[in-house]
C-alpha positions as CSV (number, residue, x, y, z in Angstrom):
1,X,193.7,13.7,-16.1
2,X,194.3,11.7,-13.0
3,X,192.0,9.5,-11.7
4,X,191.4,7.4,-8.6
5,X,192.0,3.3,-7.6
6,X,189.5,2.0,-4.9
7,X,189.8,0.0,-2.1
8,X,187.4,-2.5,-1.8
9,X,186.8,-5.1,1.3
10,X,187.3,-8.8,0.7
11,X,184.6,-10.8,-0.1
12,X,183.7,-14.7,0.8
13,X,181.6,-14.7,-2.3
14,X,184.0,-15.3,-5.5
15,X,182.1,-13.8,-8.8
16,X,183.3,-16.0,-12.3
17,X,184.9,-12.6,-13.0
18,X,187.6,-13.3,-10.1
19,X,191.2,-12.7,-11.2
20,X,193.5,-13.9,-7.7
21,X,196.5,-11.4,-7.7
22,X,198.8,-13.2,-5.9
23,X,202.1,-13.2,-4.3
24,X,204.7,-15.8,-3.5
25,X,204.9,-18.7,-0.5
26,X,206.2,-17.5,2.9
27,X,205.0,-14.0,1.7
28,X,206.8,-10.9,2.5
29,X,206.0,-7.1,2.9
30,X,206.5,-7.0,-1.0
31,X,204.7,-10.0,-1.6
32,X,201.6,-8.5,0.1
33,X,201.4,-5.4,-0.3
34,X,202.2,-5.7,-4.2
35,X,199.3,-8.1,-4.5
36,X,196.9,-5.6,-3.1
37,X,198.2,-2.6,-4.7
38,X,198.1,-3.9,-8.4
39,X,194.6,-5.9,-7.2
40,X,193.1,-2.7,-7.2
41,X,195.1,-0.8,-9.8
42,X,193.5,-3.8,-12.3
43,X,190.4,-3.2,-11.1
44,X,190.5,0.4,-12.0
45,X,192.0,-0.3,-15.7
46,X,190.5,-3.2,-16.7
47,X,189.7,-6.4,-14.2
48,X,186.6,-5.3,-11.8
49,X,186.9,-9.0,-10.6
50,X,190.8,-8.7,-9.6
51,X,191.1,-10.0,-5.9
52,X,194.6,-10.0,-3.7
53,X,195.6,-12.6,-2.1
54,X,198.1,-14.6,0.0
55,X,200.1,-18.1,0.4
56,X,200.9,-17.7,3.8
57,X,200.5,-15.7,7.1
58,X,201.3,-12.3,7.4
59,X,204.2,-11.6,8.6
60,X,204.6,-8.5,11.1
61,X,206.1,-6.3,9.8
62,X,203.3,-6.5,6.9
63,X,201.0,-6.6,9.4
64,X,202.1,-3.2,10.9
65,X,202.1,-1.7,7.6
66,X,198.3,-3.2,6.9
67,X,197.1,-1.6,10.6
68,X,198.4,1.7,10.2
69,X,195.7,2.5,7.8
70,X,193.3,-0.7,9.4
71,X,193.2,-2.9,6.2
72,X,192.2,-6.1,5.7
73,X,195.0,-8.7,5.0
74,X,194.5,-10.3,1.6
75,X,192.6,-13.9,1.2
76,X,194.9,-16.9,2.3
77,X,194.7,-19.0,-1.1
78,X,195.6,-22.6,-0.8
79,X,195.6,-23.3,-4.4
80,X,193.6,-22.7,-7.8
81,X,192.5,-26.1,-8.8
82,X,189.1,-26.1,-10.3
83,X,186.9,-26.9,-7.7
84,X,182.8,-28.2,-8.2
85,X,182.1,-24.8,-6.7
86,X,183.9,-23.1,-10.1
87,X,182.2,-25.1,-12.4
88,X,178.7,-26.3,-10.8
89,X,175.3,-24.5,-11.9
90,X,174.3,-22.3,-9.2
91,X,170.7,-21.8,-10.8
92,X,169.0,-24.3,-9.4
93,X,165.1,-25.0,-8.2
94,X,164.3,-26.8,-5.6
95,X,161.2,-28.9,-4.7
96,X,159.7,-30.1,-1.5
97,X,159.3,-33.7,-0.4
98,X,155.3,-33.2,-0.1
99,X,154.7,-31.4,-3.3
100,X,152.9,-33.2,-6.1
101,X,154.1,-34.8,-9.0
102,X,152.0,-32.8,-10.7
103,X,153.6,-29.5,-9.3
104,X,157.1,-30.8,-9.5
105,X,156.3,-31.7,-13.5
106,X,154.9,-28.4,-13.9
107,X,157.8,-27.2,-12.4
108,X,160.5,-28.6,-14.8
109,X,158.8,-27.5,-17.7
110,X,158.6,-24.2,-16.8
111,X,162.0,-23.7,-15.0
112,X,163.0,-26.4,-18.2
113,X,164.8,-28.4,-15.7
114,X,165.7,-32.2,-16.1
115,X,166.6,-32.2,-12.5
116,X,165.2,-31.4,-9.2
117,X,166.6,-32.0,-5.6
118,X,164.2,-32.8,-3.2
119,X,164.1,-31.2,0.3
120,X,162.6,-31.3,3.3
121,X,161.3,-28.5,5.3
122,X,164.5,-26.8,6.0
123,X,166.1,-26.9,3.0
124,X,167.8,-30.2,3.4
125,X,168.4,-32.6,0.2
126,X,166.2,-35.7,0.9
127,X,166.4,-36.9,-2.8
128,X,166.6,-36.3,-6.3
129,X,164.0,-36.4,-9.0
130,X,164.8,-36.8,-12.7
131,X,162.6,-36.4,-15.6
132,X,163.5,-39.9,-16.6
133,X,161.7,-40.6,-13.4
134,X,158.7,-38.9,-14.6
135,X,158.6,-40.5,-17.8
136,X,159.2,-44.1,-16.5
137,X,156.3,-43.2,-14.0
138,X,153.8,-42.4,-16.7
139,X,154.8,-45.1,-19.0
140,X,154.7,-47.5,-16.7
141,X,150.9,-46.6,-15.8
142,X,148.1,-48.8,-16.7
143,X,146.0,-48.6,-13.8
144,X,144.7,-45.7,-11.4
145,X,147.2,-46.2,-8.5
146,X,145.4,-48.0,-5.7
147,X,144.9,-45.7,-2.5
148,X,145.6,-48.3,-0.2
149,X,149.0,-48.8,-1.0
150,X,149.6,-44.7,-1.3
151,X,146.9,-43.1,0.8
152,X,145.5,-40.2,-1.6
153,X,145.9,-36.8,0.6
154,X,142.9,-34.9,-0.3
155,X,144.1,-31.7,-0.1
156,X,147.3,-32.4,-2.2
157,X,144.6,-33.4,-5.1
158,X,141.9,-30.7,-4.6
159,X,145.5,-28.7,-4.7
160,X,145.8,-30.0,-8.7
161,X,142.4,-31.0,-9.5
162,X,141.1,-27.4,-9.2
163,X,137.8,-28.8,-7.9
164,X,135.1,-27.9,-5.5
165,X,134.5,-29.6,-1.9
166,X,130.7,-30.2,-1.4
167,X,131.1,-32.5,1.5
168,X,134.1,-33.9,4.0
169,X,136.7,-31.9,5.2
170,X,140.2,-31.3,3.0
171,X,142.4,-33.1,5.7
172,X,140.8,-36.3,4.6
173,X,143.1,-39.7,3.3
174,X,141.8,-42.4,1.3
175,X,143.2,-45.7,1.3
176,X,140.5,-47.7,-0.4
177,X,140.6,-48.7,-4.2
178,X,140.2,-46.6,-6.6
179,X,136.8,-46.9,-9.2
180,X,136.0,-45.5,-12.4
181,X,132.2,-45.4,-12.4
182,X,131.2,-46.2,-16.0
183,X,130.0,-49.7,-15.1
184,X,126.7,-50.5,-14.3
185,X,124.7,-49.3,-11.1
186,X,124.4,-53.4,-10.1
187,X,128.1,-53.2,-10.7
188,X,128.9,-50.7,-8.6
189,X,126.4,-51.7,-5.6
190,X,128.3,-55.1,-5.3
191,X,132.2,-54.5,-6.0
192,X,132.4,-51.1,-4.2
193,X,133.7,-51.7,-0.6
194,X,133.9,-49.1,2.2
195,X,136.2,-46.6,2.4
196,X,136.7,-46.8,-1.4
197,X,136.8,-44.2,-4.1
198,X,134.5,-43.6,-7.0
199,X,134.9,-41.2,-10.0
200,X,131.2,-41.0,-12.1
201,X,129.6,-39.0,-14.4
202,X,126.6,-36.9,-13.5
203,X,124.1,-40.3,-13.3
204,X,122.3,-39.7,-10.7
205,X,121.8,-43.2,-10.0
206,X,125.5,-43.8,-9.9
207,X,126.0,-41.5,-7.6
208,X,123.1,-43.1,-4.9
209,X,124.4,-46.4,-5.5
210,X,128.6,-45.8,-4.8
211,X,127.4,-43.8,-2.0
212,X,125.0,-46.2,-0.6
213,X,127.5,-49.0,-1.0
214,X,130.2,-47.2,1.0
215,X,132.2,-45.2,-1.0
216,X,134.7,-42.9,1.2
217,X,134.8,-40.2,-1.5
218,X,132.6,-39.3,-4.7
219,X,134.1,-37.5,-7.5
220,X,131.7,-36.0,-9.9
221,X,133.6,-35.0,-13.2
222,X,133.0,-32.7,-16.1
223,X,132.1,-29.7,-13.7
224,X,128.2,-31.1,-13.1
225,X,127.1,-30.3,-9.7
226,X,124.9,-33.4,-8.1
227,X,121.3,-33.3,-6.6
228,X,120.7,-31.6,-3.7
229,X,119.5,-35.1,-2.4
230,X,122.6,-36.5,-3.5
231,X,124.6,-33.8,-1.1
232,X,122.6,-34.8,1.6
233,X,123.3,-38.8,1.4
234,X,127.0,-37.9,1.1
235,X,126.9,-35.9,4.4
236,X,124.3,-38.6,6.0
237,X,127.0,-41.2,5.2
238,X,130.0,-38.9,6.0
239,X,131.1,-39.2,2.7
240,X,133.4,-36.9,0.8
241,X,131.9,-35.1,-2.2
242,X,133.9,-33.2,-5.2
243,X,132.9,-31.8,-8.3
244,X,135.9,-32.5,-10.7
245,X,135.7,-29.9,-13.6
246,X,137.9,-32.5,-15.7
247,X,136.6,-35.3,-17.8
248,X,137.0,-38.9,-16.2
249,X,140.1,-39.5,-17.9
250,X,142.1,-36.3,-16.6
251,X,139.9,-36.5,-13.2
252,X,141.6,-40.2,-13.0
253,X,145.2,-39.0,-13.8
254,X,145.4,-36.6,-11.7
255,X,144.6,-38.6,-8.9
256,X,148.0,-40.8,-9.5
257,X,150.0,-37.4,-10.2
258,X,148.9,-36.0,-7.0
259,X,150.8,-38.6,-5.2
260,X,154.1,-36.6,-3.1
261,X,157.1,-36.4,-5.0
262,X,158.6,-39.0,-2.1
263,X,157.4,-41.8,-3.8
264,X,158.9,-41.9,-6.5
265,X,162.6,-39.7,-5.8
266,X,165.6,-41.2,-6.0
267,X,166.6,-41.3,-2.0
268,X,170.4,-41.3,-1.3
269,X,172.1,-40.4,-4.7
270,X,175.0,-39.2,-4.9
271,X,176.1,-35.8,-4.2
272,X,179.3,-33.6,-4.2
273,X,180.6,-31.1,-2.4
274,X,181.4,-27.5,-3.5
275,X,185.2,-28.1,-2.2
276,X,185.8,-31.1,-3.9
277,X,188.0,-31.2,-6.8
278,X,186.4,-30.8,-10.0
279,X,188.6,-33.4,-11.4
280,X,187.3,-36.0,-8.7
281,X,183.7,-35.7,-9.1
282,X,183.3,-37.0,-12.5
283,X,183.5,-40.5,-10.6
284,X,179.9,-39.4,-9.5
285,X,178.5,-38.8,-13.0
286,X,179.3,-42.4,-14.2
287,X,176.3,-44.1,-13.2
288,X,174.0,-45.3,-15.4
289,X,171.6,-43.0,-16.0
290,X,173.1,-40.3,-14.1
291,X,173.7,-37.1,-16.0
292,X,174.0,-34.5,-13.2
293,X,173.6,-34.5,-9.4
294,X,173.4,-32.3,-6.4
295,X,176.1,-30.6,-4.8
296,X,175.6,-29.8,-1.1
297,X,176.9,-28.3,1.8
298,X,177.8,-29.9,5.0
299,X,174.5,-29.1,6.4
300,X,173.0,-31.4,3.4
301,X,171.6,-28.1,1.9
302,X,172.0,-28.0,-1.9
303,X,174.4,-25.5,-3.5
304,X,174.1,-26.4,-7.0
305,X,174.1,-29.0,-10.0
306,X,176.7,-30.3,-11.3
307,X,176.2,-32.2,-14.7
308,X,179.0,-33.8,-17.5
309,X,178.2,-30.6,-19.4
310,X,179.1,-28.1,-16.7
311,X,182.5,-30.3,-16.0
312,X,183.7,-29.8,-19.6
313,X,183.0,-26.6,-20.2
314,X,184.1,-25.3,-16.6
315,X,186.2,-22.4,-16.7
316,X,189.7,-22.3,-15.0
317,X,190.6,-20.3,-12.1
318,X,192.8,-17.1,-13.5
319,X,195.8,-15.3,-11.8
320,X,198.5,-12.8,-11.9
321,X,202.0,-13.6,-10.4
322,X,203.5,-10.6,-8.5
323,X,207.0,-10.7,-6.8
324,X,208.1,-13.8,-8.0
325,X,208.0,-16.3,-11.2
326,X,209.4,-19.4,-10.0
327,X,207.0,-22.2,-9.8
328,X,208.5,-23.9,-6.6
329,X,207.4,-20.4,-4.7
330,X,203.6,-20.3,-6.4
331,X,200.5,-21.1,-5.5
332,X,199.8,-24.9,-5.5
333,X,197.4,-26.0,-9.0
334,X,199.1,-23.1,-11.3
335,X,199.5,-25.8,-14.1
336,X,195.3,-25.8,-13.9
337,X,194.9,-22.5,-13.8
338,X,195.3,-19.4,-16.5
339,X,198.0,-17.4,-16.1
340,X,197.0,-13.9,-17.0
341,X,200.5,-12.1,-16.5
342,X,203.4,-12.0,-14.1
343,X,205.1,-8.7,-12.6
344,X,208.1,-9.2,-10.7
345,X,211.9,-7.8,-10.2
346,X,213.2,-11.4,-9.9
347,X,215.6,-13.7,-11.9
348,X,213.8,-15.3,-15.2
349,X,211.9,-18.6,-13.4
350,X,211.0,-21.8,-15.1
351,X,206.7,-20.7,-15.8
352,X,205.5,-22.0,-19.2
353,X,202.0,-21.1,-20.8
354,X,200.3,-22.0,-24.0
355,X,199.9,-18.3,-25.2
356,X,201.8,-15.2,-24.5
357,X,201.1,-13.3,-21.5
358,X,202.3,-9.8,-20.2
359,X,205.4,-10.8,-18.8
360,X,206.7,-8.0,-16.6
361,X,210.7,-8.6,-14.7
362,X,212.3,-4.9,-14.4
363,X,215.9,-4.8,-12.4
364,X,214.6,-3.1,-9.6
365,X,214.6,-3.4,-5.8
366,X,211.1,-4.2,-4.7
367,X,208.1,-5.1,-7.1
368,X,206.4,-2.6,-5.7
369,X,208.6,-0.5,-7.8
370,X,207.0,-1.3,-10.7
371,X,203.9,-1.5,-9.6
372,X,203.7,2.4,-8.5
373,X,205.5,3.5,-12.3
374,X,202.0,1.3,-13.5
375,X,200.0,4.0,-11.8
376,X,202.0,6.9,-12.9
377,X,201.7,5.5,-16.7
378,X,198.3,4.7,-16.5
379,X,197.5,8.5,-15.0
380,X,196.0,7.1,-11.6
381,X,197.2,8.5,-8.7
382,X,196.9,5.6,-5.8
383,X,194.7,6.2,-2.4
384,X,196.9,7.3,0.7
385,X,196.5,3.5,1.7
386,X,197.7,2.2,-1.2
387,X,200.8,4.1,-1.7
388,X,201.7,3.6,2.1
389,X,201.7,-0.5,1.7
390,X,204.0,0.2,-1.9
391,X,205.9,2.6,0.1
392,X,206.4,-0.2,3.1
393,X,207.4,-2.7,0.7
394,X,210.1,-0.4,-1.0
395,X,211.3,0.2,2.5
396,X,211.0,-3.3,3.3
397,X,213.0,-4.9,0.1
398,X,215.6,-2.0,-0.3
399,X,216.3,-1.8,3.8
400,X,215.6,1.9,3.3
401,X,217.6,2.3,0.3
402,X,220.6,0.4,2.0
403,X,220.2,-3.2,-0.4
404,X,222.7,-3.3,-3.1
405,X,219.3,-4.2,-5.1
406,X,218.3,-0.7,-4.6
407,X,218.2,1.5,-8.0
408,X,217.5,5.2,-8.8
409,X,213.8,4.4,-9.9
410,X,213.2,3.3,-5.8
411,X,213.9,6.3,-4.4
412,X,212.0,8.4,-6.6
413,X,208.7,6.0,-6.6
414,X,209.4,5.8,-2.8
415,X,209.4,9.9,-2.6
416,X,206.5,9.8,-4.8
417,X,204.6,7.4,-2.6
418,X,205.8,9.1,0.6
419,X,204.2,12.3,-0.7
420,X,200.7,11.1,-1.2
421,X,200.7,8.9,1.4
422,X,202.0,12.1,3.6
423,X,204.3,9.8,5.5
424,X,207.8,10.5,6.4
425,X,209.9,7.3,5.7
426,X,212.8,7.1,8.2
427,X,210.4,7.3,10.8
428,X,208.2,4.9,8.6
429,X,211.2,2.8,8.2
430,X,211.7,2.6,11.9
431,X,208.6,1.7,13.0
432,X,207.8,-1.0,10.4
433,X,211.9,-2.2,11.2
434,X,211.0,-2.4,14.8
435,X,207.6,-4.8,13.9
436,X,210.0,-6.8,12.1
437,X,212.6,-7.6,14.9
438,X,209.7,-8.2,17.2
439,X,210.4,-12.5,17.6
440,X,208.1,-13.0,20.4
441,X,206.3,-15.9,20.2
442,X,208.0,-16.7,16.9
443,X,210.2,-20.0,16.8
444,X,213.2,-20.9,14.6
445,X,211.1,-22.7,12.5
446,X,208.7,-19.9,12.4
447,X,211.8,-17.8,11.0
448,X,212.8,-20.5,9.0
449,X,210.4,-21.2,6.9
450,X,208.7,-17.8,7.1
451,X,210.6,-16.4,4.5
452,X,212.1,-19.4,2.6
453,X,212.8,-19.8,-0.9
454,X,214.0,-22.5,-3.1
455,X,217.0,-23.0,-5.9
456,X,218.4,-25.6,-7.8
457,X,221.6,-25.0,-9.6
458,X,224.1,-27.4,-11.0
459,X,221.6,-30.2,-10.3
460,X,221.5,-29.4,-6.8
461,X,218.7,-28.1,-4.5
462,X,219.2,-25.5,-2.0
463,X,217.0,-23.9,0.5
464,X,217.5,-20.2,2.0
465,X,215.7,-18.7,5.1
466,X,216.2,-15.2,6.1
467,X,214.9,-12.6,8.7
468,X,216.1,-9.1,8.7
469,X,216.3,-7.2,12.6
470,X,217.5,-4.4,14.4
471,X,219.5,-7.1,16.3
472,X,220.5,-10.6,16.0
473,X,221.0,-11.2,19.7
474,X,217.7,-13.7,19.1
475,X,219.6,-15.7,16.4
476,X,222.9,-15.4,18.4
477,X,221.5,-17.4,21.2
478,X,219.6,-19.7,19.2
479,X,221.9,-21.1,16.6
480,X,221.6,-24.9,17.7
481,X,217.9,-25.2,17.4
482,X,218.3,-23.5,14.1
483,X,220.8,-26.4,13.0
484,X,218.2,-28.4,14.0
485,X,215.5,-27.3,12.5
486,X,217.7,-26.8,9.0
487,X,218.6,-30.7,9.7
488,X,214.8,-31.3,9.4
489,X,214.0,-29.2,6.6
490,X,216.7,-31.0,4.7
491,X,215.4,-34.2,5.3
492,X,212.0,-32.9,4.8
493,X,212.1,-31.1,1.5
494,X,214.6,-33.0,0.2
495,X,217.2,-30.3,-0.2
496,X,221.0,-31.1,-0.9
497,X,221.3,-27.8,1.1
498,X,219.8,-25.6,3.5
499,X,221.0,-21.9,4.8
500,X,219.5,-18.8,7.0
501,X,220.8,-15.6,6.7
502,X,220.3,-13.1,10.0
503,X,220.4,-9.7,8.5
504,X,221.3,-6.5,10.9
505,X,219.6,-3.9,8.9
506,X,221.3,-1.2,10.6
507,X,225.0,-2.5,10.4
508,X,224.3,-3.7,7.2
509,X,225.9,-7.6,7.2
510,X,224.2,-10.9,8.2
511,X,225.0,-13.8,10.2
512,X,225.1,-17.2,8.1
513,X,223.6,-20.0,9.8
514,X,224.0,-23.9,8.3
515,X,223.5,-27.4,9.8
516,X,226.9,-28.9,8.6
517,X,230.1,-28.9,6.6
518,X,228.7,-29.1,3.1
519,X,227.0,-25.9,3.7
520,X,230.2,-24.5,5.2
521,X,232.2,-25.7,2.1
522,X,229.4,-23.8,-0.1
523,X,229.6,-20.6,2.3
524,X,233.4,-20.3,2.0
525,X,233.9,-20.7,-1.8
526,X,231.0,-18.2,-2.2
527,X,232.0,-15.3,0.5
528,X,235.6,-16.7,2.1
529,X,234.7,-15.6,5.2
530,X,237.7,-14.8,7.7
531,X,236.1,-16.7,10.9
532,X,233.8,-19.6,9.3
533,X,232.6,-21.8,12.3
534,X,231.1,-24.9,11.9
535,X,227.4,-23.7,11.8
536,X,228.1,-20.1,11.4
537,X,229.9,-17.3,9.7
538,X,229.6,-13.8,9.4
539,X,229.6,-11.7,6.2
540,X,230.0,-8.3,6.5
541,X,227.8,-5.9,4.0
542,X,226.5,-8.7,2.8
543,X,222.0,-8.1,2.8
544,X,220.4,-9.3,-0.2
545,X,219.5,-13.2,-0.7
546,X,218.7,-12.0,-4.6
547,X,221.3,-9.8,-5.8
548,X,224.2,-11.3,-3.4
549,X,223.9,-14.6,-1.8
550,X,222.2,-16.7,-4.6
551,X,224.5,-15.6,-7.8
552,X,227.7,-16.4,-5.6
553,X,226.2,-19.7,-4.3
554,X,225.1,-20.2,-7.9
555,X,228.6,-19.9,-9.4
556,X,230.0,-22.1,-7.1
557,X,226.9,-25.5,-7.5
558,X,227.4,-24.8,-11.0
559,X,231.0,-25.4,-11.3
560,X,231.1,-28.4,-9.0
């Protein structure tokens, strides 16, 4: 039975099930297209995570084949090192900077959270607060805090108390002492002073006296409503009267927890940021007393926690290598990474992993190849979208069948693909062939390093660019900047050696461009060219970089 892959849209939002499919730096038609066609064949077998991606910009001709059936280009991917994004909790609660510390200990016990940022009104990290603050809080108590140094906000505490307003209004702050009213009434008639507050029992007595001395607020505990007389001397004196349903000693402890969370956070901490390198931000975990802190965005908003636990059991980023397994051409961070598998119709690269992975290198023309007999053998049938970007990049690498590289099993996958795609593929040929060529706005360097890839052989490092055109008129006019540019790249790189090949798809041959005489030297003992210039020589039916120019440049650095 033959099923169905799916196209999906890319996503800003990573899930921990991501698997980046990935192509090689300077990516071409092959290196695109692959990435998104075995993305979603994975996704149909076996990886609903599996996401394409890219290492570079698109280059036109790609980009043709992409808007002929309006698709998205796959995520540019600048590396795979674990990041505090990958590896941070994103569960996380949140409290504000005017809740209680009352609410905010309620709040770790249930959400059984030993840390909680602090925000203000929109969200913005003001602080942290730690349950080692808590504790150092309430061990450190021996006396009801005094109001004057923390005015009590009334309605935060009627907010924890549970208790009933008899007199005052709830927008009320106290910033007198603090009394507990078991003393006697003599007592209370000469130490209480204005504006203070007094928590008593239901004596009556009591009550008149605090009330008559001054007392702000009255707190009457153990749920026993007071005199009617009582009530009127409170609102004669414009005094505040609550019925507490708690016993004095919770009545009193709950005045010092309702103080805000503000007072006792942990202002400018350090936090992280969901970018950073996972491997950097353990520096922010070595404080004393510091087990996890807040990651945030650039807008201060918090993202996530990030704690010593999270960073030793983070999990890597995971990938699959499609046309190409070198690892001077992959995606910067692979050593950090897992390495799921590698499809590709290259020479055997220099990749290492601890276990064994599917390793997939076939001696075919294009990637994409192999990547359409994957469909056939796992009895899906791609989407017209997908099998015209495998078709384009069969095209692409082959130069319509006309690449040495090309092999019986292109044509027939590229029949295959034209058929469901219902394309016809000279005239797809042409037009993606004709996207190619187009070099407007495009620089030498552009072309250079557009499509470069890197060797070593013998010891020696070498560099090759190449473009493919209808016409090399543009490179014909422009060899000395491309000297120039080669010059640089050399000096950049280092390379011992730098080349660009020119290559007239239709005639079938390329033009050789290189900075100096070493080059030259390497061109003529690889091709013998009859008319090798000093930064240029042709060499007729000469089109593939893989399968013609690198082996004969290889035989000739190795046996230097």
């Amino acid at each position: 039975m033959t099923g169905t892959s799916t196209l999906r849209p890319q996503s800003s939002v990573l899930s921990p099930d991501t698997v980046w499919v990935v192509g090689h730096q300077n990516p071409d038609t092959d290196s695109i297209c692959s990435a998104i066609a075995y993305a979603a064949l994975r996704r149909a077998l076996d990886l609903p995570g599996a996401t394409p991606a890219r290492l570079g910009p698109v280059g036109t001709e790609a980009a043709a084949a992409l808007a002929r059936r309006d698709l998205p280009a796959p995520a540019l991917l600048t590396d795979v090192r674990q990041r505090v994004a990958d590896v941070m909790n994103p569960s996380f609660v949140t409290v504000g900077h005017d809740a209680t510390l009352y609410e905010a200990g309620q709040l770790m016990r249930e959400a059984r959270k030993r840390l909680l940022p602090v925000v203000d009104e929109g969200e913005r990290l003001r602080g942290i607060l730690t349950v080692d603050d808590m504790a150092d809080r309430y061990l450190g108590e021996m006396t009801v805090e005094a109001a004057h140094r923390v005015p009590i906000a009334l309605d935060r505490y009627l907010r924890i108390l549970g208790g009933q307003l008899l007199a005052g209004e709830p927008g009320r702050e106290f910033a007198g002492r603090i009394w507990i009213g078991s003393t006697q009434v003599a007592t209370l008639l000469h130490e209480v002073a204005p504006g203070d507050l007094v928590i008593v029992g239901d004596r009556e007595n009591a009550h008149e006296a605090a009330l008559r001395a001054g007392a702000a607020c009255l707190i009457v505990v153990a749920g026993r409503a007071p005199t009617g007389a009582i009530l009127a001397l409170a609102r004669e004196r414009g005094a505040t009267l609550i019925v507490s349903p708690h016993d004095i000693y919770a009545t009193a402890r709950l005045l010092n927890l309702s103080l805000p969370v503000s007072e006792i956070m942990r202002p400018g901490g350090p936090t992280i940021d969901p970018d950073d390198l996972a491997a950097d931000a353990s520096g922010a975990l070595l404080g004393p007393g510091t087990r996890a802190v807040p990651v945030v965005d650039e807008d201060g908003r918090v993202q996530g926690i990030l704690s010593r636990t999270d960073l030793l059991r983070g999990r890597r980023k995971r990938v699959i290598l499609v046309d190409h397994n070198h690892r001077s051409q992959a995606v910067d961070g692979l050593d950090e990474a897992e390495l799921l598998g590698v499809i590709d119709h290259h020479n055997l690269g220099d990749l290492r992993t601890a276990e064994p992975i599917p390793f997939i290198l076939e001696p075919v023309g294009c990637t994409a190849t192999i990547i359409a007999e994957h469909y056939a053998l796992a009895g899906i049938e791609p989407e017209p979208p997908i099998a015209g970007l495998l078709l384009a990049a069969i095209i692409s690498d082959t130069l319509l069948f006309t690449s040495p590289t090309t092999t019986g099993r292109d044509r027939v996958a590229a029949d295959r693909l034209a058929a469901l795609a219902r394309l016809e593929t000279e005239a797809f040929a042409r037009e993606l062939f004709e996207a190619r060529s187009d070099f407007r706005g495009t620089t030498p360097r552009d072309l250079l390093l557009g499509n470069l890839k890197a060797y070593e052989f013998g010891g020696a490092s070498l560099a090759i660019g190449q473009a493919e055109t209808l016409s090399t008129a543009y490179f014909d006019e422009r060899d000395a900047e491309f000297v120039t540019e080669m010059e640089r790249l050399k000096a950049e790189g280092p390379y011992d050696y730098a080349l660009f090949l020119a290559t007239d798809i239709l005639r079938g041959s390329s033009v050789a461009i290189y900075p100096g005489p070493p080059e030259r030297r390497l061109v003529v003992g690889a091709f013998a060219p009859a008319d090798a210039g000093t930064n240029r020589a042709k060499l007729p039916g000469v089109v593939s970089r893989k399968k013609q120019v690198v082996p004969a440049l290889a035989r000739v650095l190795g046996g230097r």
